[in-house]
C-alpha atoms as an extended CHARMM CRD file, in Angstrom:
* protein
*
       161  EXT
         1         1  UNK       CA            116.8290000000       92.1590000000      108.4460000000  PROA      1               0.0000000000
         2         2  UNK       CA            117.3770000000       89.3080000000      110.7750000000  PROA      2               0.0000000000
         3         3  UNK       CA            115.2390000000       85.5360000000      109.8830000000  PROA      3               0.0000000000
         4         4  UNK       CA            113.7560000000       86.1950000000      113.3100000000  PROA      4               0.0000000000
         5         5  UNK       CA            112.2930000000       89.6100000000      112.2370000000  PROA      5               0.0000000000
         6         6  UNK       CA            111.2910000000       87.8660000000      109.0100000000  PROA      6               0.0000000000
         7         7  UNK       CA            109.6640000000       84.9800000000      110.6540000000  PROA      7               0.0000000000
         8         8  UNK       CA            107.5810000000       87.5230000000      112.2990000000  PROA      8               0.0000000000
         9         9  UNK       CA            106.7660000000       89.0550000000      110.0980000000  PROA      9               0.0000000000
        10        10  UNK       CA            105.6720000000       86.8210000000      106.9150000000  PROA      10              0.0000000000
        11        11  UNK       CA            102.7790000000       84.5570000000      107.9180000000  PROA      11              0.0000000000
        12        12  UNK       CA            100.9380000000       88.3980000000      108.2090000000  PROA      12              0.0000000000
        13        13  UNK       CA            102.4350000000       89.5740000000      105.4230000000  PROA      13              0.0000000000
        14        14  UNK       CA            101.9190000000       86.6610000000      102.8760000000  PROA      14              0.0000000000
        15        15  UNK       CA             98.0380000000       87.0290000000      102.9470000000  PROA      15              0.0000000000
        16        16  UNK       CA             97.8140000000       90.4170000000      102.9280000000  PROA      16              0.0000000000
        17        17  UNK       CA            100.4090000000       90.1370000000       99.8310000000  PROA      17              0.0000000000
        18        18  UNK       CA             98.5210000000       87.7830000000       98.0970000000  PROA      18              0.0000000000
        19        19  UNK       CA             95.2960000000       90.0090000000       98.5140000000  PROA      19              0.0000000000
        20        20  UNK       CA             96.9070000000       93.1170000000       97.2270000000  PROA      20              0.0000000000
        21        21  UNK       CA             97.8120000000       91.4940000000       94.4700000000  PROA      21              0.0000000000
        22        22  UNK       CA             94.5540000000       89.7110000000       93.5330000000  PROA      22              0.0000000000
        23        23  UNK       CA             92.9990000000       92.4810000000       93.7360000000  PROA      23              0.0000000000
        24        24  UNK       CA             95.2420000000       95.1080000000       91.8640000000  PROA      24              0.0000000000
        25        25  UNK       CA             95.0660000000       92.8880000000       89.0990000000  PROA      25              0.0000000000
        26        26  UNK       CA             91.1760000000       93.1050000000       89.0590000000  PROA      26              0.0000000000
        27        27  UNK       CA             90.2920000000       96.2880000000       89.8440000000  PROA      27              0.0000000000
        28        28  UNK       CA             93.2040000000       97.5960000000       89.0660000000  PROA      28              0.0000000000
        29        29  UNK       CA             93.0710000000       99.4000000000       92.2720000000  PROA      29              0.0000000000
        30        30  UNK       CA             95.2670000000       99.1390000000       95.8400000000  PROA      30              0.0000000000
        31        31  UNK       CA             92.4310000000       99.7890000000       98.6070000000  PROA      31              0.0000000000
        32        32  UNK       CA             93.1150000000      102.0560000000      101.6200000000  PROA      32              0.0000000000
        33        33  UNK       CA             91.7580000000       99.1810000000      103.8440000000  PROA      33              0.0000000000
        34        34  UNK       CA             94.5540000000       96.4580000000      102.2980000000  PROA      34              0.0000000000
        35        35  UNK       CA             96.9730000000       99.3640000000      103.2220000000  PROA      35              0.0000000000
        36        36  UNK       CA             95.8860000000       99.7070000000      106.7730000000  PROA      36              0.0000000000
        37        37  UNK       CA             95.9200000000       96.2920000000      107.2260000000  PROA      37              0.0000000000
        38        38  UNK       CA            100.1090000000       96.0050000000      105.9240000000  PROA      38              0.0000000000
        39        39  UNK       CA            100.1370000000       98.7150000000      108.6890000000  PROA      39              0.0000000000
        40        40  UNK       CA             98.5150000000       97.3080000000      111.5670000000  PROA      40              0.0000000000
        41        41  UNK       CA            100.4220000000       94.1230000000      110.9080000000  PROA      41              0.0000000000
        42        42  UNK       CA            103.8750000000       96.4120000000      111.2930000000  PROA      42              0.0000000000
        43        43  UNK       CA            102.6760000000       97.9620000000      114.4000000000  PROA      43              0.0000000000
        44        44  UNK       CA            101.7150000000       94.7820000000      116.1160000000  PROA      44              0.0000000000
        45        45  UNK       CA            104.9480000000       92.8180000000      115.0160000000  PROA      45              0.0000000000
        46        46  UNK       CA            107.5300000000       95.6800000000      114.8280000000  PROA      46              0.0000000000
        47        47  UNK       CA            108.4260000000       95.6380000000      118.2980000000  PROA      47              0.0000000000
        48        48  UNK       CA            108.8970000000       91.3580000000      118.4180000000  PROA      48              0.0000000000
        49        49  UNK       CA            110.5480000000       91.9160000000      115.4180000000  PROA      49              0.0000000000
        50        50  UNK       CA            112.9720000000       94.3190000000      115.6140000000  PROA      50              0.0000000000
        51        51  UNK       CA            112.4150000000       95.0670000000      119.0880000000  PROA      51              0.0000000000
        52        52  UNK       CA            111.6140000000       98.8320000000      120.5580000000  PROA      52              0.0000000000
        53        53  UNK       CA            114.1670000000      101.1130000000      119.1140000000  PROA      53              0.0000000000
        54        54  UNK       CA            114.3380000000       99.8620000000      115.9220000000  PROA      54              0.0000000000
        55        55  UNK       CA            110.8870000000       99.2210000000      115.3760000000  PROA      55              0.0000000000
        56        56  UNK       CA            110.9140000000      103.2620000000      116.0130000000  PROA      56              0.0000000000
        57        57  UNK       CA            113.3510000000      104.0910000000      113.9610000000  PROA      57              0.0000000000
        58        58  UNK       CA            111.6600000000      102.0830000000      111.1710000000  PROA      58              0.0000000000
        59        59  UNK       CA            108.5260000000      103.8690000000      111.5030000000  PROA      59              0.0000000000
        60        60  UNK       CA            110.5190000000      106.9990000000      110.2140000000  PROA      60              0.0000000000
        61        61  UNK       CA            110.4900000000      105.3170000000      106.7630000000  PROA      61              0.0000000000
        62        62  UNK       CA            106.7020000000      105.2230000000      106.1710000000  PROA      62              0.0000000000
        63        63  UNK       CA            106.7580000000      109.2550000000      106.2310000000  PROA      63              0.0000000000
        64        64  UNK       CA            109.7280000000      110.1010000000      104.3720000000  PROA      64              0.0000000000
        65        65  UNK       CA            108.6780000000      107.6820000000      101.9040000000  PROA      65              0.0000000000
        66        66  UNK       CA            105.7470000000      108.6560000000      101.3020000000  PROA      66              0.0000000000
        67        67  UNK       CA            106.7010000000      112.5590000000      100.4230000000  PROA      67              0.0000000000
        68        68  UNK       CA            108.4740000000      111.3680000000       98.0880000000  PROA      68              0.0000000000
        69        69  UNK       CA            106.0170000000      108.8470000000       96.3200000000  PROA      69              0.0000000000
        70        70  UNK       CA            103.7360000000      111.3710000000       96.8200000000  PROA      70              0.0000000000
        71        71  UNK       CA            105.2800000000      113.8220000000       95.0940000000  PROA      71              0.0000000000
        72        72  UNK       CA            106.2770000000      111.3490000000       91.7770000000  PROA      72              0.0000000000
        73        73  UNK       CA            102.3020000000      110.5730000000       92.2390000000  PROA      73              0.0000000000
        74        74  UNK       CA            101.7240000000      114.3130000000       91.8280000000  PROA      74              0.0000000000
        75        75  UNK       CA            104.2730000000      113.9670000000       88.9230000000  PROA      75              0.0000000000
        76        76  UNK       CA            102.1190000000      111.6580000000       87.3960000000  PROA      76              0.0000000000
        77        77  UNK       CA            105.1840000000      109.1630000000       87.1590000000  PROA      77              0.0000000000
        78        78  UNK       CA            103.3130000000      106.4200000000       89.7400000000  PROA      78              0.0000000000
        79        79  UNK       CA             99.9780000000      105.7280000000       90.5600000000  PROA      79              0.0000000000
        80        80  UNK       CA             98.1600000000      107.1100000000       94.2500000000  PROA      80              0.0000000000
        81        81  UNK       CA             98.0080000000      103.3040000000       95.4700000000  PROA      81              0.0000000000
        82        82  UNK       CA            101.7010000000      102.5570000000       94.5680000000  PROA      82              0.0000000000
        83        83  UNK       CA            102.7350000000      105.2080000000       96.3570000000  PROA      83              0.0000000000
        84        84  UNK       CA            100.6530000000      104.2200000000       99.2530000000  PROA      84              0.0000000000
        85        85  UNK       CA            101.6840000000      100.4490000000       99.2770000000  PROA      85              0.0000000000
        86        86  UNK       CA            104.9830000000      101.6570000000       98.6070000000  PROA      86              0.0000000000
        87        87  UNK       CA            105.3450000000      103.6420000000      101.8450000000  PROA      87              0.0000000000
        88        88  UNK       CA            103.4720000000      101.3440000000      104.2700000000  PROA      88              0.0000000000
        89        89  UNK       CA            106.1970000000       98.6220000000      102.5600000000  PROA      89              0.0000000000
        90        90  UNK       CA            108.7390000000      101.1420000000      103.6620000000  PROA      90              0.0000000000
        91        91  UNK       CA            109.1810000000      100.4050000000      107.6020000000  PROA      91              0.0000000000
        92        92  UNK       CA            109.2740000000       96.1420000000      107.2430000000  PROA      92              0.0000000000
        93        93  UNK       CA            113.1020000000       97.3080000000      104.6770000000  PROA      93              0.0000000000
        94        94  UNK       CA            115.6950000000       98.0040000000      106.7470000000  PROA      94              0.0000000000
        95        95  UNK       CA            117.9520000000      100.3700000000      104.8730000000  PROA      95              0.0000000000
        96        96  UNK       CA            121.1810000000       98.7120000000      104.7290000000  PROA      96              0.0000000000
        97        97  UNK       CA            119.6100000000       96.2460000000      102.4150000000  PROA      97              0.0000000000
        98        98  UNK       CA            118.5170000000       98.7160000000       99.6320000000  PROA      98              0.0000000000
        99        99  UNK       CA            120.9270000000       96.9510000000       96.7060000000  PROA      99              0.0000000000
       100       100  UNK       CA            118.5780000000       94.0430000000       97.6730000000  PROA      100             0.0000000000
       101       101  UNK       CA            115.8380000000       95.5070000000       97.9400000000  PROA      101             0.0000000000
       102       102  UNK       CA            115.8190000000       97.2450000000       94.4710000000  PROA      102             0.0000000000
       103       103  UNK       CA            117.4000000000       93.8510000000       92.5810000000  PROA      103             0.0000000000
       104       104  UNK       CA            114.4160000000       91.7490000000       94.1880000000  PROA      104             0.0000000000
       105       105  UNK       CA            111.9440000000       94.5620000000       93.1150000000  PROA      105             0.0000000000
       106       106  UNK       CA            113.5040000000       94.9120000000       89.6620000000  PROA      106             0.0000000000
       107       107  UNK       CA            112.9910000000       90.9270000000       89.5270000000  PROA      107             0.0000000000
       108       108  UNK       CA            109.8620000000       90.5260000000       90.6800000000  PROA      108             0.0000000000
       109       109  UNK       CA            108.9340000000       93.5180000000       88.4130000000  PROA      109             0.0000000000
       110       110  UNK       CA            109.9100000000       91.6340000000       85.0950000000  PROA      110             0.0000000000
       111       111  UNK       CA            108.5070000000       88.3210000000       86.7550000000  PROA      111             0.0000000000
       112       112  UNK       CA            105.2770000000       89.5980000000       87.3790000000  PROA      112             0.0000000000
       113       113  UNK       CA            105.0770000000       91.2300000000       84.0430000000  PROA      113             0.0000000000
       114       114  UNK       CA            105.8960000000       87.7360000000       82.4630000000  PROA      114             0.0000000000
       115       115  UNK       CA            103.1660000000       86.1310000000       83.8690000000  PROA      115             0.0000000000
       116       116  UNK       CA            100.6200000000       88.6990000000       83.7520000000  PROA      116             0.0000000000
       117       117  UNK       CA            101.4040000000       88.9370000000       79.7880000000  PROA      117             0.0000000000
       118       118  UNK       CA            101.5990000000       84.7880000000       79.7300000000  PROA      118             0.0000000000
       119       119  UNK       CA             97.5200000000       85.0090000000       81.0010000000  PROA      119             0.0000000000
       120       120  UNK       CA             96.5350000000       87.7990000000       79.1930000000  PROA      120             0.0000000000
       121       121  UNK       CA             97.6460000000       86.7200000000       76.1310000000  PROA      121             0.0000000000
       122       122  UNK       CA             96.3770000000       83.0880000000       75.9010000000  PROA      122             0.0000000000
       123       123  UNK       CA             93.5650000000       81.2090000000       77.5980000000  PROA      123             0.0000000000
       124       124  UNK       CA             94.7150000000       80.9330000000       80.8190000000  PROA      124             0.0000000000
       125       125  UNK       CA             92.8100000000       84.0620000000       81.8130000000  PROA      125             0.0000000000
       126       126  UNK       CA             89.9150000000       82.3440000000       81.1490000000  PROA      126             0.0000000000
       127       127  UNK       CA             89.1190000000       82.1580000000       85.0230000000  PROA      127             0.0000000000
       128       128  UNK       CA             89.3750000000       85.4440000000       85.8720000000  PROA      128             0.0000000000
       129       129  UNK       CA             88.3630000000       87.0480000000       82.2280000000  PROA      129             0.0000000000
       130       130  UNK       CA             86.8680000000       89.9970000000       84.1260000000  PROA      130             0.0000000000
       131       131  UNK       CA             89.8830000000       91.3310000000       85.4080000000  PROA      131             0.0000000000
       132       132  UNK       CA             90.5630000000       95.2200000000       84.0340000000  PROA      132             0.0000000000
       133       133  UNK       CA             94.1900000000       95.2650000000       84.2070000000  PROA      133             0.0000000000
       134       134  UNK       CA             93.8620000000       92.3760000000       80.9070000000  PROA      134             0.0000000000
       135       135  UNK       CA             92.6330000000       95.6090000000       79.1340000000  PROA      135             0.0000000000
       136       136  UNK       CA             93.9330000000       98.3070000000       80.7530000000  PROA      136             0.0000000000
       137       137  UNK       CA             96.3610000000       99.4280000000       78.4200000000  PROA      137             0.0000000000
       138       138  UNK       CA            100.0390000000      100.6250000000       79.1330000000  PROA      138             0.0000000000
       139       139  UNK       CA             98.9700000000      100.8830000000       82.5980000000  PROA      139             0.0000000000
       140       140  UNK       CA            100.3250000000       97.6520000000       84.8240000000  PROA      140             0.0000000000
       141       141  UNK       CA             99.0950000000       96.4470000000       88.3360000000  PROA      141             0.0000000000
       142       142  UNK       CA            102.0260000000       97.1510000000       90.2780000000  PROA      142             0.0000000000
       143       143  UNK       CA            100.5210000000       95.8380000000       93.6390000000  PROA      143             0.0000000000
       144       144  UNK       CA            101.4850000000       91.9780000000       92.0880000000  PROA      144             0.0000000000
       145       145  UNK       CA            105.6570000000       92.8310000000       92.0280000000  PROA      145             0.0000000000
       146       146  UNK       CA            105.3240000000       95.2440000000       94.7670000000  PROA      146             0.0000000000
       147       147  UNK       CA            103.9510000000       92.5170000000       97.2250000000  PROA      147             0.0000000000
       148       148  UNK       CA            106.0450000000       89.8110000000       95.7370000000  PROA      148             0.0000000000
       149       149  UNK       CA            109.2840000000       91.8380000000       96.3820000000  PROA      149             0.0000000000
       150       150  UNK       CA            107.9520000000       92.0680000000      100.4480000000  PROA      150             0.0000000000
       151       151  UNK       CA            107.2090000000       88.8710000000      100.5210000000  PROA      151             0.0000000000
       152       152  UNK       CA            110.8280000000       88.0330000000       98.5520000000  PROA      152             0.0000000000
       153       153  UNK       CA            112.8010000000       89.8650000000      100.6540000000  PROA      153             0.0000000000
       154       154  UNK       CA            111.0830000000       88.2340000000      104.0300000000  PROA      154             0.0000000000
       155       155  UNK       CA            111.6030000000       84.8900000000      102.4630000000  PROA      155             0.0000000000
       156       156  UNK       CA            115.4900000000       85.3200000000      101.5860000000  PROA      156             0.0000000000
       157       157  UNK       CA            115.7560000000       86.8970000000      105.3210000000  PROA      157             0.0000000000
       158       158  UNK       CA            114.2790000000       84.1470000000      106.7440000000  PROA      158             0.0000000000
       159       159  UNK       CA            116.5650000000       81.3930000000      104.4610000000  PROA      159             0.0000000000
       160       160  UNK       CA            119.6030000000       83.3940000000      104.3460000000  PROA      160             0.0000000000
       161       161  UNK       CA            120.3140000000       85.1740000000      107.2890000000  PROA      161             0.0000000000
């Protein structure tokens, strides 16, 4: 990923993000709509991006991801909208950053888990007290680290590259 792709691509992305997010953690639910939207935002940008015939060959990710998500959602091992935000993340990674890609997720999976647990557990959730995923058992909202390792690995693009 280039910063020029990334600085295409993140003032979409960071709303959308922050959305997902938001609204994972109080519905506990990932909406087909918020998914479209990540897509549409890839289909108009791709091509600035990454120009034409990588923006192409990016789009290839979205459906081999998504068999495979798919079939650990069948599995029962991840939930239907994971899998779906999961594969519309898929074309904005370019593959030769996986290592990266899979340390920011890890990170932003232990982050988000930190602060979710830091609200739930004392009066800072006051606010939002209504949210299901406070009570939702050993199910997490995994739309919050998802969208925070796309917006993490646009960010360190941007800065670093």
């Amino acid at each position: 990923m280039t910063a020029q792709a990334a600085f295409w691509f993140l003032p979409a992305v960071i709303p959308i993000a922050i959305y997902i997010s938001w609204n994972d953690m109080r519905s506990m639910k990932i909406t087909n709509n918020s998914i479209i939207v990540l897509m549409v935002a890839y289909a108009l940008l791709g091509p600035f991006a990454f120009g034409l015939e990588m923006y192409l060959w990016q789009w290839l990710h979205f459906p081999i991801v998504l068999v495979v998500c798919m079939a650990l959602w069948s599995l029962r091992t991840m939930g239907g909208g994971d899998a779906k935000m999961i594969a519309a993340m898929a074309p904005f990674f370019v593959v030769a950053d996986l290592e990266l890609i899979l340390r920011l997720f890890a990170a932003s999976l232990l982050g988000a888990l930190a602060v979710h647990s830091l609200f739930r557990f004392t009066p800072l959730k006051k606010p939002v007290a209504e949210w299901q995923s406070w009570n939702a058992g050993r199910y997490f909202p995994k739309g919050f680290p998802l969208s925070m390792t796309l917006v993490l690995y646009l960010a360190f693009a941007a800065v670093y590259r």
